[in-house]
C-alpha positions as CSV (number, residue, x, y, z in Angstrom):
1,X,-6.3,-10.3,-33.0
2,X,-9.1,-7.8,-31.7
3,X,-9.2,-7.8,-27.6
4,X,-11.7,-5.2,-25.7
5,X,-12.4,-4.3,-22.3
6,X,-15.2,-6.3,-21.3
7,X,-15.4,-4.9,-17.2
8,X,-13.7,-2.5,-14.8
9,X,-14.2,-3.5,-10.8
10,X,-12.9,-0.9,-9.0
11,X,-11.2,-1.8,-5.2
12,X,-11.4,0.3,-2.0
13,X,-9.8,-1.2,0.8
14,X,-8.9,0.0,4.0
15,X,-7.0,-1.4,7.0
16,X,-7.2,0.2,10.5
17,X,-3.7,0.8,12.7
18,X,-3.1,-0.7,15.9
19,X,-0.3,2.2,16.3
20,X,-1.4,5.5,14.3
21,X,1.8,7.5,13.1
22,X,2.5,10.8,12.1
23,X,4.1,13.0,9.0
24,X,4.2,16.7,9.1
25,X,0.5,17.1,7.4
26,X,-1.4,14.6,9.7
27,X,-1.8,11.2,12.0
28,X,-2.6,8.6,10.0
29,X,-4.9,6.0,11.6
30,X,-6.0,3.8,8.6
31,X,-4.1,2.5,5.4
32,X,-5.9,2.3,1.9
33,X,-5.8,2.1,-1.5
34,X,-7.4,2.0,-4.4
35,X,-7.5,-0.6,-6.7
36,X,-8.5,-0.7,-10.3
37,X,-9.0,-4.7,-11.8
38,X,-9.7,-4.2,-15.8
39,X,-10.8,-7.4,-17.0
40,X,-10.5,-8.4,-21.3
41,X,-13.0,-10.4,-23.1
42,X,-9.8,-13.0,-23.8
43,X,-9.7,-14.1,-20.1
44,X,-6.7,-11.5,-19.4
45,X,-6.7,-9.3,-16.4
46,X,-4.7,-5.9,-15.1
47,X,-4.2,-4.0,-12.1
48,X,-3.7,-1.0,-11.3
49,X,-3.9,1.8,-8.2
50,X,-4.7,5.4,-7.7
51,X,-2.3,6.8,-5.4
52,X,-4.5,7.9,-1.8
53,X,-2.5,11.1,-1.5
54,X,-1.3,12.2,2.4
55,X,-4.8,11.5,3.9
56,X,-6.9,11.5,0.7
57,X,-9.7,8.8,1.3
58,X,-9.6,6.1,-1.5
59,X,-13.2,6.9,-2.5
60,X,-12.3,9.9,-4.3
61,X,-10.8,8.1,-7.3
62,X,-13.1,5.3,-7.0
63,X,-15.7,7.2,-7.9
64,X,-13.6,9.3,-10.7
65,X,-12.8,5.5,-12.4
66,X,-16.8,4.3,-12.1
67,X,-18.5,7.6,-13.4
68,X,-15.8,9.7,-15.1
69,X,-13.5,7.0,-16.7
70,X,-15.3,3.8,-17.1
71,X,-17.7,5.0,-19.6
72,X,-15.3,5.8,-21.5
73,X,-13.0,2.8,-21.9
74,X,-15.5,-0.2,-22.0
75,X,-15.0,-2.1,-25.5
76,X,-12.6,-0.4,-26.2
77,X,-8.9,-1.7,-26.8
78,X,-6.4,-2.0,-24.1
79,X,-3.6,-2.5,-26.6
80,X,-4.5,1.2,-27.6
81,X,-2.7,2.8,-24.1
82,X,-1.8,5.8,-25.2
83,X,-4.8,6.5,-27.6
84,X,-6.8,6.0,-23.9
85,X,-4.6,7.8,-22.1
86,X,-5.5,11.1,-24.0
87,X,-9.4,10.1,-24.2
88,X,-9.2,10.4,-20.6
89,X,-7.3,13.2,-19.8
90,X,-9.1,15.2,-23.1
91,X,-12.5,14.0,-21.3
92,X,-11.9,14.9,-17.9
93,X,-9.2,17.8,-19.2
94,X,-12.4,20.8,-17.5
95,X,-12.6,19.2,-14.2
96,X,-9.3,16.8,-13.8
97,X,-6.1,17.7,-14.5
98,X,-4.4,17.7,-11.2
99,X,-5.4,15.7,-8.1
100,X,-7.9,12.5,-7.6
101,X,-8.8,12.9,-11.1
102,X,-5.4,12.0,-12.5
103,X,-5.1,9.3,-9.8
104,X,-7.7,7.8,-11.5
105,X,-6.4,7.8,-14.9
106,X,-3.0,6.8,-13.0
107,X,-4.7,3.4,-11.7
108,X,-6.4,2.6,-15.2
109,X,-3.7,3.5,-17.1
110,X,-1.3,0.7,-14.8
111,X,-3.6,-1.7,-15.4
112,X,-3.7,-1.2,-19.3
113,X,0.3,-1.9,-19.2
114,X,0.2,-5.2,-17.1
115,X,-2.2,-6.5,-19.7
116,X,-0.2,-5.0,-22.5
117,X,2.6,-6.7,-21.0
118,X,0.9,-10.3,-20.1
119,X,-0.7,-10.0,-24.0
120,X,2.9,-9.8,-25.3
121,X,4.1,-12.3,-22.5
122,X,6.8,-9.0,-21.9
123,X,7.6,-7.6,-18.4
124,X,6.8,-3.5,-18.6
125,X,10.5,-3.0,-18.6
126,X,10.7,-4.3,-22.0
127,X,8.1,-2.6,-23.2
128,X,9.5,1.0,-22.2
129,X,12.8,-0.1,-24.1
130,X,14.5,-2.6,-22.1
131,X,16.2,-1.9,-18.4
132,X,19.4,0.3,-17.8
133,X,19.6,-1.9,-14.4
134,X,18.4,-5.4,-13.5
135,X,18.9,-4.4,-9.3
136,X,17.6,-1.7,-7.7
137,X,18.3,0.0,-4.8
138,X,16.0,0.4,-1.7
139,X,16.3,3.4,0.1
140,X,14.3,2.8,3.7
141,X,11.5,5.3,4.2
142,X,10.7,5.8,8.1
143,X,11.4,8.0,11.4
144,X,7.3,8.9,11.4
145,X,6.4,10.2,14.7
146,X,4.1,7.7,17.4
147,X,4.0,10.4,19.9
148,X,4.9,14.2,18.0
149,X,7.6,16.0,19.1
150,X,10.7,14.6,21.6
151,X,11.4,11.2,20.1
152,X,15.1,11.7,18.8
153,X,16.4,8.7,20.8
154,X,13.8,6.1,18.8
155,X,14.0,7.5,16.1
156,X,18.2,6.9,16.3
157,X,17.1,3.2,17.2
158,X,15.4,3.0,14.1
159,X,17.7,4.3,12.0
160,X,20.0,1.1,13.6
161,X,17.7,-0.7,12.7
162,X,17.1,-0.1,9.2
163,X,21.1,-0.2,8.9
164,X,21.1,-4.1,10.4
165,X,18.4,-4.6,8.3
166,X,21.4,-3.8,5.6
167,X,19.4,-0.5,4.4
168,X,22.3,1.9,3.7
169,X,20.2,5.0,2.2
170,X,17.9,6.6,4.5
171,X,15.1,9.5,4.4
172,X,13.9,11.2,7.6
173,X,10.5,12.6,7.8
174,X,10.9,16.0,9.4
175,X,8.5,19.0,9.6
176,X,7.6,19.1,13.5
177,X,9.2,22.5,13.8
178,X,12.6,23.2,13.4
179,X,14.4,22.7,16.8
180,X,12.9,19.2,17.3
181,X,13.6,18.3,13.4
182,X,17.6,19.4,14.0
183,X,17.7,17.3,17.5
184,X,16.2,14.3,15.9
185,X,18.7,14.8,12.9
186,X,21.8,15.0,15.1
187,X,20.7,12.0,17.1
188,X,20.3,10.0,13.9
189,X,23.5,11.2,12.6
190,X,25.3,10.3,15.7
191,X,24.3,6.4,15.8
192,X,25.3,6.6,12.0
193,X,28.8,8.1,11.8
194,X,31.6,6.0,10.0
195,X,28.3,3.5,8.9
196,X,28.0,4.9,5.2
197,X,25.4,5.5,5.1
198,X,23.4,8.2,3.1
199,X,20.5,10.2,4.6
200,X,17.4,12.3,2.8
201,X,15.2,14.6,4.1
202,X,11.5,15.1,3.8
203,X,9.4,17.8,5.7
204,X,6.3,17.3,3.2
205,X,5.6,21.2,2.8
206,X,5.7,21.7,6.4
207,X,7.4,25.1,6.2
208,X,7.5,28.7,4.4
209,X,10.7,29.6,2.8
210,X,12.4,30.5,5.9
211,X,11.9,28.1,8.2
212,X,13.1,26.0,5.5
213,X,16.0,28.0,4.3
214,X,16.7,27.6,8.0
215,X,16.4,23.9,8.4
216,X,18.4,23.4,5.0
217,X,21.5,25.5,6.5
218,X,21.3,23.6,9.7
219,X,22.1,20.5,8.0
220,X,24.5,21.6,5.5
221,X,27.0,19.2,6.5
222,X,25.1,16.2,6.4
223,X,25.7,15.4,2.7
224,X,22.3,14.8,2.5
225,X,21.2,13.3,-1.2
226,X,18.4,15.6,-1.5
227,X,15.6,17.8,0.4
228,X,12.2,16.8,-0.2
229,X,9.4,19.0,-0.4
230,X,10.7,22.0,1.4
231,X,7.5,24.3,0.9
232,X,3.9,23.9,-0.3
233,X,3.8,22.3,-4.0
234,X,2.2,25.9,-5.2
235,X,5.0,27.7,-4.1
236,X,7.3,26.9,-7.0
237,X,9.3,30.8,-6.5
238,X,10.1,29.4,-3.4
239,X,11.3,25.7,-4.7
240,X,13.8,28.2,-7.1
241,X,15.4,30.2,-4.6
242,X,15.7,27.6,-2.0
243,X,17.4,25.6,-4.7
244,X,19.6,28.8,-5.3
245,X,20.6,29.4,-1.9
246,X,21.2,25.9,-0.4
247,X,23.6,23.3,-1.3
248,X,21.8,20.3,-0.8
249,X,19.7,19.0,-4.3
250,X,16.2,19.8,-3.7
251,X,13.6,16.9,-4.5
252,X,9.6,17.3,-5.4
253,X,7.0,16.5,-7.6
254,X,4.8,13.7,-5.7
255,X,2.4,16.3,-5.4
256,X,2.9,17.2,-9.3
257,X,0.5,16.4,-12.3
258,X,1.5,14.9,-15.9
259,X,3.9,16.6,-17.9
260,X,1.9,19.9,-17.9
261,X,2.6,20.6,-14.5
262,X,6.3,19.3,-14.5
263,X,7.6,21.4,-17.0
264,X,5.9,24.2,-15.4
265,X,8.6,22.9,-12.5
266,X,11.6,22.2,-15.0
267,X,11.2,25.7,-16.4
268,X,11.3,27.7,-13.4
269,X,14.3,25.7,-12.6
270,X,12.8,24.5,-9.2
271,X,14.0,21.0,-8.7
272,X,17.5,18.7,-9.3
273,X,15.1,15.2,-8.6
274,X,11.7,14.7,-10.1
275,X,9.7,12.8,-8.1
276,X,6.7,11.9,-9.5
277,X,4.2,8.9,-8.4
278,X,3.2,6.7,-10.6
279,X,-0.1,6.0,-8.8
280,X,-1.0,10.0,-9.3
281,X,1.3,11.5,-12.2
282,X,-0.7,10.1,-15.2
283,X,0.5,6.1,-14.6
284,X,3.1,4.7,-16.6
285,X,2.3,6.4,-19.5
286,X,2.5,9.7,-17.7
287,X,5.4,9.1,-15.9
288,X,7.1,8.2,-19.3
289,X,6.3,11.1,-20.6
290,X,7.6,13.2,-17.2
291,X,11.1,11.1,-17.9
292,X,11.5,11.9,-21.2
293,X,10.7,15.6,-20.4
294,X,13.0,15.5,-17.5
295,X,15.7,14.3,-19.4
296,X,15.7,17.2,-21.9
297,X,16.4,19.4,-18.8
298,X,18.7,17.5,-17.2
299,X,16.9,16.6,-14.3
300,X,17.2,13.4,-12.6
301,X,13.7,11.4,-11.9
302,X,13.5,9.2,-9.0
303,X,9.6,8.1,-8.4
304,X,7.6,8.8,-5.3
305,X,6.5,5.3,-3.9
306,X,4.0,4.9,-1.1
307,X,1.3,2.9,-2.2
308,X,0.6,-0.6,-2.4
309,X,2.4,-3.8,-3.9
310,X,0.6,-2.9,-6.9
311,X,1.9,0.8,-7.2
312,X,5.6,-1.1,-5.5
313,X,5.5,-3.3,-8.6
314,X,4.4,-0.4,-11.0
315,X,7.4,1.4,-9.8
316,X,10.0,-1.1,-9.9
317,X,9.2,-1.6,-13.6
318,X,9.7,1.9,-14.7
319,X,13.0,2.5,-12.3
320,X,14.3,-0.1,-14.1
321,X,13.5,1.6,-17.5
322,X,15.0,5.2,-16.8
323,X,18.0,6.2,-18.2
324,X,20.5,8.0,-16.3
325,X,20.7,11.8,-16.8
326,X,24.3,12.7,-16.5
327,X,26.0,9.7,-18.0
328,X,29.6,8.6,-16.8
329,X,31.1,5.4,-15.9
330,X,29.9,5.6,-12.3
331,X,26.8,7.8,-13.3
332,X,24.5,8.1,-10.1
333,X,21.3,5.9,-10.9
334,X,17.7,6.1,-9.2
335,X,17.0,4.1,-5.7
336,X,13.3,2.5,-4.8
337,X,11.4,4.4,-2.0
338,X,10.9,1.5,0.5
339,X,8.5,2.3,2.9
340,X,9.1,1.0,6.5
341,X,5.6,2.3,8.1
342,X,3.0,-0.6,9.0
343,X,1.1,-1.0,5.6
344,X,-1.3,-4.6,5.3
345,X,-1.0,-4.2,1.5
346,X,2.6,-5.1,0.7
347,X,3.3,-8.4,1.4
348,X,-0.7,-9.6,2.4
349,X,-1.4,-8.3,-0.9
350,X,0.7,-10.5,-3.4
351,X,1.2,-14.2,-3.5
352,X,4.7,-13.5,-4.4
353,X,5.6,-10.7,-1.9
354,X,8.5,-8.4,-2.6
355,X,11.7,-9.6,-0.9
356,X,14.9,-7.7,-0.6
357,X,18.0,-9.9,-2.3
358,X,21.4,-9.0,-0.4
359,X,19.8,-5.5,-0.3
360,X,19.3,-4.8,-3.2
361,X,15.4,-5.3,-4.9
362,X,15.3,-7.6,-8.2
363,X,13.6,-6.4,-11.1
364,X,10.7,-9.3,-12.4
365,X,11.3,-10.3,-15.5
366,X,7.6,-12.3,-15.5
367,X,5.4,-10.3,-17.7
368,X,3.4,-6.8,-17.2
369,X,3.5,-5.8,-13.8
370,X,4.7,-9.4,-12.8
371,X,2.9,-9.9,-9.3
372,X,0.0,-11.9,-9.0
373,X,-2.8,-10.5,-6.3
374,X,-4.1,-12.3,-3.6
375,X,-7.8,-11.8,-4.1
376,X,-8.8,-13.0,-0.7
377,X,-6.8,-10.2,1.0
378,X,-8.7,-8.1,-1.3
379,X,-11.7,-9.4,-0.3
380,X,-10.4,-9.5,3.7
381,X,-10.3,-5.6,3.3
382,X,-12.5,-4.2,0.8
383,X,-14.9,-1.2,1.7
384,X,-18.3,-0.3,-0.1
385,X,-18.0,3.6,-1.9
């Protein structure tokens, strides 16, 4: 049976804060995504999303999908994923390879898969080889800054929070200079102790290899799970010997590019976790290929997740699929990065929203990406590019 893409409608939507909140790199006043809707000439449709990186504005891998991509894929074959996934990148190989450009292929790329997987009546999961776990862990991503600096005591009110909320992994955006990072850390730690509960860190390159070294030794004793993005994403020398010196696993990758750029990482030795995003490492196709690569080299992948339900779903799908990389009985396996920051495109966004069962997140067995989108949110929030 022959099926071809008949259309590609590419999304932008955007939904302004009534509280803007900070990370290390930037206030963030608005949320967006974008969205890419590939449509078969059989009645089937797929979604995907491109990954608005830090404060990237959704219109640069809107227009990378309408001119760059599109061209390229209409009538053609969605069963053929990763025949398209190499037109693209082969295409785009002189101007792409890193960045909005990949995004781009990230969100067409998702949206290949959940029709793949609807055409087959087969969750992704199955298609990748079947799922090493059935429940995954949520790990609660939070403690952004309202104010900047000075807010250790809400920040140890959120971490309660999350904990009654029956989160028991943790990650603490840090990066607003080093005294005020340690503070807020020992407050945290203070409403936690004897709550088992497991903490990450995440300064999102705010520091040189120094000031990081620093931080990393200042928290030594925190049995942190891993240290995220200690320097800038170029600085890969620096990833090395920070790994080297400190004994806390050091995390990266969300700012990391197809398998060309991870093995660059994987052979300088510069990371224990892989973190790539699915909605900007080269989709689910491209993030297969990163875990496969990964494995060969011993390092554990746990994606990068702040996007949308659609990207939420994307990942879920592909947790669920990676095997662990040091086996054992009680071999440690990958978490979900669960968001906590106010984001209209979670729950508004699906007519099945995401819900957490006895904490722990339930992998859909419905087929491909197994949400179903609520167009009129769509429509509520969508911008013109």
């Amino acid at each position: 049976m022959s099926i071809k893409i008949k259309d590609i409608i590419v999304h932008v939507i955007k939904s302004e804060l009534d509280i803007p909140f900070a990370f290390s790199q930037g206030w963030v006043k608005k949320r967006s995504a974008t969205l890419v809707e590939i449509k078969t000439d059989d009645g089937l449709a797929g979604w995907g999303e491109a990954f608005c990186q830090g404060l990237e504005p959704p219109e640069i891998s809107a227009a990378v999908i309408e001119t760059a991509l599109k061209p390229l894929l209409l009538e053609e074959s969605p069963l053929d994923i990763e025949v398209l996934w190499h037109k693209m990148y082969n295409a785009t190989r002189d101007f792409g390879r890193k960045g909005s450009v990949i995004s781009g292929i990230s969100a067409v790329d998702i949206a290949l898969w959940d029709i793949l997987g609807k055409f087959l009546n087969q969750p992704i999961h199955q298609l990748l080889g079947g799922a090493f776990r059935k429940k995954i862990k949520p790990y609660a991503t939070g403690f952004y800054r309202i104010k900047g600096q000075g807010e250790a005591t809400r920040l140890a009110e959120e971490a309660l929070s999350h904990f009654e909320n029956k989160f028991d992994h943790m990650k603490i955006k840090l990066g607003f200079g080093l005294q005020d990072d340690i503070k807020c850390m020992e407050a945290i730690y203070d409403v936690l102790e004897n709550k088992n509960v497991t903490l990450m860190i995440d300064t999102n390159h705010a520091y040189g290899r120094s000031e990081a070294f620093t931080l990393g030794e200042a928290l030594k004793d925190y049995n942190l799970r891993w240290y995220e993005e200690p320097v800038t994403p170029e600085d890969i020398q620096g990833y090395t010997e920070l790994r080297s010196k400190l004994n806390i696993p050091i995390a990266g990758g969300e700012n990391e590019h197809t398998l060309y750029g991870f093995r660059t990482l994987f052979e300088a030795k510069a990371v224990d976790i892989a973190q790539p995003d699915i909605g900007s490492c080269g989709g689910i196709s491209g993030v297969r290929h990163i875990i496969n690569l990964a494995q060969s080299f011993g390092v554990e992948v746990n994606p990068h997740v702040w996007g949308s339900a659609v990207a939420q779903a994307a990942s879920i799908q592909v947790i669920a699929s990676i095997p662990t990389t040091h086996h054992s009985i009680y071999a440690r396996s990958p978490i979900l990065e669960y968001d906590q920051s106010s984001h209209p495109f979670r729950r508004e966004l699906l007519e099945n929203p995401l819900v957490l069962d006895k904490g722990m997140v339930n992998v859909s067995s419905k087929p491909g990406l197994g949400i179903e989108i609520n167009l009129d949110t769509v429509n509520k929030y969508k911008c013109n590019f």
